[in-house]
C-alpha positions as CSV (number, residue, x, y, z in Angstrom):
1,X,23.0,-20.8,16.3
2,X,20.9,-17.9,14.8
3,X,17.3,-18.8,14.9
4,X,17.1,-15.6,12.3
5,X,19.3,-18.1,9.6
6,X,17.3,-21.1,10.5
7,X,14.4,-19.5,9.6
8,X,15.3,-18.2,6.5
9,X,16.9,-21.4,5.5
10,X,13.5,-23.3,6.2
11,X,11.6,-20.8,3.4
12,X,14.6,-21.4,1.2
13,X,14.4,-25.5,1.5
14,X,10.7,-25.0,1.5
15,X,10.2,-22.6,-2.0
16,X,13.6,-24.5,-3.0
17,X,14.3,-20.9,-5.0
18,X,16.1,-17.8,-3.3
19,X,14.1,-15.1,-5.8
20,X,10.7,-16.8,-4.3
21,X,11.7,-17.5,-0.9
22,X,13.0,-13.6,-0.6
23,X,9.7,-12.3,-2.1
24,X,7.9,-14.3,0.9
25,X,10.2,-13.0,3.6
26,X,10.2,-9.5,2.4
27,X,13.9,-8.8,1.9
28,X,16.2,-8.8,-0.9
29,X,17.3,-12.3,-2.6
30,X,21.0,-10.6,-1.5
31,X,20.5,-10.5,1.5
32,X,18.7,-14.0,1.9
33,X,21.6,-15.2,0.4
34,X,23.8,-14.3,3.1
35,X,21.9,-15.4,5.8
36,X,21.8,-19.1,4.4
37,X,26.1,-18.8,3.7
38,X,26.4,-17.7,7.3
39,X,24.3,-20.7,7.9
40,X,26.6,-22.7,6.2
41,X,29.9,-21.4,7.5
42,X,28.8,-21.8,11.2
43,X,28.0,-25.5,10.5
44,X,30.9,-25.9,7.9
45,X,29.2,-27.2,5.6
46,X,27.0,-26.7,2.4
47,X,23.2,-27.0,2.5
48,X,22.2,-26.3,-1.0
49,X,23.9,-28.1,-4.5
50,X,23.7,-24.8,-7.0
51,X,24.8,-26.5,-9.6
52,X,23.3,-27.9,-12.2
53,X,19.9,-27.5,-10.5
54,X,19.6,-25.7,-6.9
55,X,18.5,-28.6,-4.3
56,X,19.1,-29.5,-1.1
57,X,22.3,-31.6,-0.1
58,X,21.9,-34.5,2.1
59,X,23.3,-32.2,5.2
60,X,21.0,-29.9,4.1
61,X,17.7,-32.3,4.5
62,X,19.0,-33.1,7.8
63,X,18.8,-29.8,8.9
64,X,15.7,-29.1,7.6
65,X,13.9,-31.6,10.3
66,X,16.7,-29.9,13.5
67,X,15.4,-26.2,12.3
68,X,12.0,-27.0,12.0
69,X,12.0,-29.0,15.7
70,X,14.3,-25.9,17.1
71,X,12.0,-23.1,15.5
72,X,9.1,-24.6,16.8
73,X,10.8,-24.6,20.1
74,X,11.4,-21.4,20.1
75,X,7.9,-20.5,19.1
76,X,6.0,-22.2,22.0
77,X,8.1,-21.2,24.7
78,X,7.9,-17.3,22.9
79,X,4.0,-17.7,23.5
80,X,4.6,-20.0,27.0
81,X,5.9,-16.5,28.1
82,X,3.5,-14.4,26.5
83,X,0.7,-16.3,28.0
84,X,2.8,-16.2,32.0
85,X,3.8,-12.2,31.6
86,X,0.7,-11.4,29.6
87,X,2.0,-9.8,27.3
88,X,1.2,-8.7,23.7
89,X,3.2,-8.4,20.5
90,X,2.8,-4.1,19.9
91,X,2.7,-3.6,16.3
92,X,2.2,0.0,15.8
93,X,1.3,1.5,12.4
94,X,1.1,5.1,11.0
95,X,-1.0,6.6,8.0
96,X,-1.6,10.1,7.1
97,X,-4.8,12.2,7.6
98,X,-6.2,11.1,4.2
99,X,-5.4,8.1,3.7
100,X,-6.0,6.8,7.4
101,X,-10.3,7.0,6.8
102,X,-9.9,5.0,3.8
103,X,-7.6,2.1,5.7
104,X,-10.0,2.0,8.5
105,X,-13.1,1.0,6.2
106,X,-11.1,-1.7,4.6
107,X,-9.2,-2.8,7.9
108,X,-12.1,-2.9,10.5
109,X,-14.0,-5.7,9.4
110,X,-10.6,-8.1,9.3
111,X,-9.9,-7.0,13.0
112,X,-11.7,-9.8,14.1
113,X,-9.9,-12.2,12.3
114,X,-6.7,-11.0,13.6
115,X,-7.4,-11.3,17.2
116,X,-8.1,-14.7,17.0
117,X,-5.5,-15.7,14.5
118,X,-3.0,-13.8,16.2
119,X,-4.4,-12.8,19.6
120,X,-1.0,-11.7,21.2
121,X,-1.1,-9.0,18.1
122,X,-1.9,-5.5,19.8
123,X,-2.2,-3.4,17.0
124,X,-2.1,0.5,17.2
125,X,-3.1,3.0,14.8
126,X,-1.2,6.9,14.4
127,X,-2.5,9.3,12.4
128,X,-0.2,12.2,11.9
129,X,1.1,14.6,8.8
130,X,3.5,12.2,6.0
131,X,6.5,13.4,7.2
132,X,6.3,13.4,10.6
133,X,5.4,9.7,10.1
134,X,8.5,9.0,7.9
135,X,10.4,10.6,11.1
136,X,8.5,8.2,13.7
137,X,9.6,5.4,11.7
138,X,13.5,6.1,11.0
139,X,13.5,6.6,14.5
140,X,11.5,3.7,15.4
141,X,8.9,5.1,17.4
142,X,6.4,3.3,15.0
143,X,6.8,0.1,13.1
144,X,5.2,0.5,9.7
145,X,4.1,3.2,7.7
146,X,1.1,2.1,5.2
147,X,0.5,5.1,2.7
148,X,1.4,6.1,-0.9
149,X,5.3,5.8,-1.6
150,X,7.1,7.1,0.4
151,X,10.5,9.4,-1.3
152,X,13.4,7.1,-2.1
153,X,15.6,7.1,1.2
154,X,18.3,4.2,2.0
155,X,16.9,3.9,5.5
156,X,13.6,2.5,4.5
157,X,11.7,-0.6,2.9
158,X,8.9,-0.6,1.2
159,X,6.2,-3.4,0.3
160,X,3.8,-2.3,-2.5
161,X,0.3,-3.0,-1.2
162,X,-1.8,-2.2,-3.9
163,X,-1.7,-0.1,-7.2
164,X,-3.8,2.9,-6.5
165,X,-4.4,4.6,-10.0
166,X,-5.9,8.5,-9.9
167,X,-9.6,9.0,-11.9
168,X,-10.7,12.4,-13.2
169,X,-14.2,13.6,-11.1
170,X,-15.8,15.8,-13.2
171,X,-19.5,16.8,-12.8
172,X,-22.0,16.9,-15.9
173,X,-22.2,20.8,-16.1
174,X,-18.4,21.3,-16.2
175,X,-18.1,18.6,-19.1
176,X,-20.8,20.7,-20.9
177,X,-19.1,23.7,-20.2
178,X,-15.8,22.8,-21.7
179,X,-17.3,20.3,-24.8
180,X,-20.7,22.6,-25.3
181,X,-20.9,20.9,-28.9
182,X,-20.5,17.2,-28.2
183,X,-20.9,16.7,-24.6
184,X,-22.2,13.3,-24.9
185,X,-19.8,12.0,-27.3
186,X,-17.0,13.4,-25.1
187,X,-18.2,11.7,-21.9
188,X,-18.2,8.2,-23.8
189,X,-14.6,9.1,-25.3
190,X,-13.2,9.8,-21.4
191,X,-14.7,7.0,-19.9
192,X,-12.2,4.9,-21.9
193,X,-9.4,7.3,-20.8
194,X,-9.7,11.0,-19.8
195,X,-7.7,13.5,-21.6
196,X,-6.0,14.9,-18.7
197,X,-4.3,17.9,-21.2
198,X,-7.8,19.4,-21.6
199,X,-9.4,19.0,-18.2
200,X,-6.4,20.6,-16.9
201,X,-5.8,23.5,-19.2
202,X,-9.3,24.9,-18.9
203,X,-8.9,28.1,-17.6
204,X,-12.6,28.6,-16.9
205,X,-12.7,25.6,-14.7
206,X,-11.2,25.3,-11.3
207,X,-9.3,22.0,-10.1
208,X,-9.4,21.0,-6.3
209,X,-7.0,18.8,-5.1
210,X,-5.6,18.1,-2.0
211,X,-2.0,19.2,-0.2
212,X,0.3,16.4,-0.9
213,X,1.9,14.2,-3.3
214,X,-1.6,14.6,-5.7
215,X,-1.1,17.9,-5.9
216,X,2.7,17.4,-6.6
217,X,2.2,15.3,-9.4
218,X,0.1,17.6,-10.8
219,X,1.8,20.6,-10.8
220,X,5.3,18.5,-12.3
221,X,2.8,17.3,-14.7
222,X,1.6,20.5,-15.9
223,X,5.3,22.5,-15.8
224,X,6.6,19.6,-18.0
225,X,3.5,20.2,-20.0
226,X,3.5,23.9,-20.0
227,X,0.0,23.9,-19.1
228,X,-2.0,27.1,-16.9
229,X,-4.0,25.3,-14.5
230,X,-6.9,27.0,-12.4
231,X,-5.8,25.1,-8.9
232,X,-7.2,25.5,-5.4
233,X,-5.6,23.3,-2.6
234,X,-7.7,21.9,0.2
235,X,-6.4,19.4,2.8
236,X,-10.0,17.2,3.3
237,X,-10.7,14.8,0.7
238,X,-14.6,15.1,1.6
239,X,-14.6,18.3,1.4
240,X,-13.3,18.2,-2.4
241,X,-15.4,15.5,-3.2
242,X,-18.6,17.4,-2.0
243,X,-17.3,20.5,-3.9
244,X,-17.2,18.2,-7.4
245,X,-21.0,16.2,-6.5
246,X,-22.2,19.9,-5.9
247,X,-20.9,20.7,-9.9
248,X,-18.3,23.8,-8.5
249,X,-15.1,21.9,-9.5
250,X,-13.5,19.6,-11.0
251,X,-10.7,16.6,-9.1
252,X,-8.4,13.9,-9.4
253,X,-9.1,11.1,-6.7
254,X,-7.1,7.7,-6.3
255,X,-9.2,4.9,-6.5
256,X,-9.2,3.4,-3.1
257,X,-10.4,6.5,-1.6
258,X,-12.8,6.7,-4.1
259,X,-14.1,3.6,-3.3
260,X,-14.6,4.4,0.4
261,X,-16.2,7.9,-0.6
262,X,-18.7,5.7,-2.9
263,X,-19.1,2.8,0.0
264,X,-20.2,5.5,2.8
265,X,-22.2,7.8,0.6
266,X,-25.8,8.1,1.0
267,X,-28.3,9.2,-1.5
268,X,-29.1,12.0,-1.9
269,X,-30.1,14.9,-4.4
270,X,-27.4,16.2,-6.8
271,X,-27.6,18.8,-9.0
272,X,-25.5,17.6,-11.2
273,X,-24.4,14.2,-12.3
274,X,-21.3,13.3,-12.0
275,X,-18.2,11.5,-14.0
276,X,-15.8,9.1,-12.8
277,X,-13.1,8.8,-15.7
278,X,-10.0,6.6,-15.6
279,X,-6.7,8.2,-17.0
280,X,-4.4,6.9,-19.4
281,X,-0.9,8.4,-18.1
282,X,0.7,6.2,-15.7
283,X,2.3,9.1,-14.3
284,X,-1.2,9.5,-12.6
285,X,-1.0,6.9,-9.5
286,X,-0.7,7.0,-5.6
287,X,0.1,3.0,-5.3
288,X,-0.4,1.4,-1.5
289,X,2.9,0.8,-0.4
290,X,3.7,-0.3,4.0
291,X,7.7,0.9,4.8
292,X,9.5,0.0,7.9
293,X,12.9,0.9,8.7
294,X,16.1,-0.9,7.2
295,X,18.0,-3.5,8.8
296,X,14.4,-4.6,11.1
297,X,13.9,-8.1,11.5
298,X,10.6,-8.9,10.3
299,X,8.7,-11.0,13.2
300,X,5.5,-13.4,12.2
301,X,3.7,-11.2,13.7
302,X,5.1,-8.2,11.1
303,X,4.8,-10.9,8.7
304,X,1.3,-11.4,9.3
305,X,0.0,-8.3,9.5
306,X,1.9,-7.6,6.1
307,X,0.0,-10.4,4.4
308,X,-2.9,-9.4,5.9
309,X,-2.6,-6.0,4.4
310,X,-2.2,-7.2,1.2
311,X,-5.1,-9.8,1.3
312,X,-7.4,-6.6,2.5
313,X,-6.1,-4.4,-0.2
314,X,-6.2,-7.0,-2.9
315,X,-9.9,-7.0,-3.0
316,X,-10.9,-3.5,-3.6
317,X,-8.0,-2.9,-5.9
318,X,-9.2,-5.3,-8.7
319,X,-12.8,-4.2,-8.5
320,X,-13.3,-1.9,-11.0
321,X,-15.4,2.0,-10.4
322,X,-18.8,2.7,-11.7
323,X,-19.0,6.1,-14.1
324,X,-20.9,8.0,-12.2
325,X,-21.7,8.9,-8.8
326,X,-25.2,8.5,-8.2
């Protein structure tokens, strides 16, 4: 009997919906569903009534009680062995160079909890250039990738993590420069929503933004717009942010990393106060996402660390920005 199906079968009976026990399980309700009709053909008989409301049969709370005593089974002597051969569970993870600082600042602090939750968890960390991680993880040399999203290919999955909005960073002096007349008025109008058009377009002003999928969406953005755009590429984030505190550019920044830059920042003496506006497009957004290959059965372990990634992005992601940087 596939302990994959019984396990599968339990969040079903458990939830007692496909659509919510799927969600939980991280795979399609399609594929749930033929996990639990394999189930049922290599018993020969049906679990679940469909019809008129979806329930479990009599057989079906039967083998509720055998799965859960045989999964459990299966768990202990799983960790029986671990604890003999000493062995850990590797989960290894990738992220790129930019977005791997602002993981480790949310990430660190939880470590703790995971070794004693899960303490046969191992968990290692690659940090590597996007596609060369997309490649590890079709091949399987790594588990998970935790990034922005990654392009749509049929051999991966991916779990959003967070939504990951980008803001406008513009210091004082360039908002006076491009609104000379009603600079004030202006900043109070973009800190409701930025007018992305005019920051763009102003050929006086250079943009910094970093190699990569920001700097993509930007220049689609402006060629669908027909817009000129002053642009210089750099590949550290730091770097651009110290170039917009300093007043010599302008940037677009997604929020989580924004919120690291802003947690690790010590004061100091700017020249030049600077803006934080949000943008209204929606175009504008590097959402959190974790892929791993197609067809990999998810482990608790996988499961785990999933859910703890999504507890540790939760957090920041509903907290909102200040407007400036001080």
């Amino acid at each position: 009997m596939n302990s994959t199906n019984l396990r599968y079968f339990l969040e079903v009976a458990e939830e007692k919906n496909v659509t919510k026990a799927a969600k939980n399980v991280y795979i399609s309700q399609q594929a749930l569903s033929k996990h639990i009709i394999c189930l049922e053909k290599e018993l020969g008989i049906s679990l679940f009534e469909r019809k008129p409301r979806f329930r479990l049969t009599e057989a079906g709370e039967l083998v509720v009680g055998a799965a859960r005593r045989i999964t459990k089974i299966e768990d202990d002597l799983v960790k029986d062995l671990e604890k003999i051969s000493r062995h850990c569970v590797k989960i290894v993870a990738g992220a790129g160079f930019g977005n791997f600082r602002a993981l480790s600042i949310f990430l660190h602090p939880r470590l703790k909890e995971l070794s004693i939750n899960e303490p046969y968890i191992n968990l290692l960390m690659t940090v590597n250039l996007v596609p060369e991680l997309y490649n590890m993880l079709i091949k399987g040399d790594i588990d998970f990738y935790i990034g922005y999203a990654p392009p749509i290919n049929q051999l991966l999955e991916s779990i959003p993590l967070a939504k990951n909005p980008l803001y406008a960073v513009v210091p004082d002096n360039i908002m006076r420069a491009i609104f000379p007349d009603d600079t004030h008025e202006k900043v109070l109008e973009f800190q409701k929503h930025a007018d992305i058009d005019t920051l763009l377009s102003s050929s006086a002003i250079t943009m910094v933004l970093q190699h990569g999928r920001m700097l993509r969406i930007v220049e689609e953005y402006s060629e669908k717009r027909g817009l000129a755009i002053n642009l210089e590429r750099y590949v550290d984030l730091e770097m651009i942010m110290n170039f917009t505190t300093q007043g010599y550019c302008l940037t677009l920044m997604p929020k989580l990393y924004l919120q690291h830059y802003l947690s690790l920042k010590k004061p100091c003496q700017q020249e030049h106060q600077t803006y934080i506006f949000p943008l209204a497009d929606p175009s504008f957004h590097l959402d959190q996402m974790i892929s791993y290959r197609r067809g990999t059965v998810l482990t608790k372990e996988h499961l785990y660390f999933i859910q703890l990634l999504e507890q540790i992005f939760d957090a920041p992601a509903q907290e909102n920005l200040p407007d400036t940087i001080q």
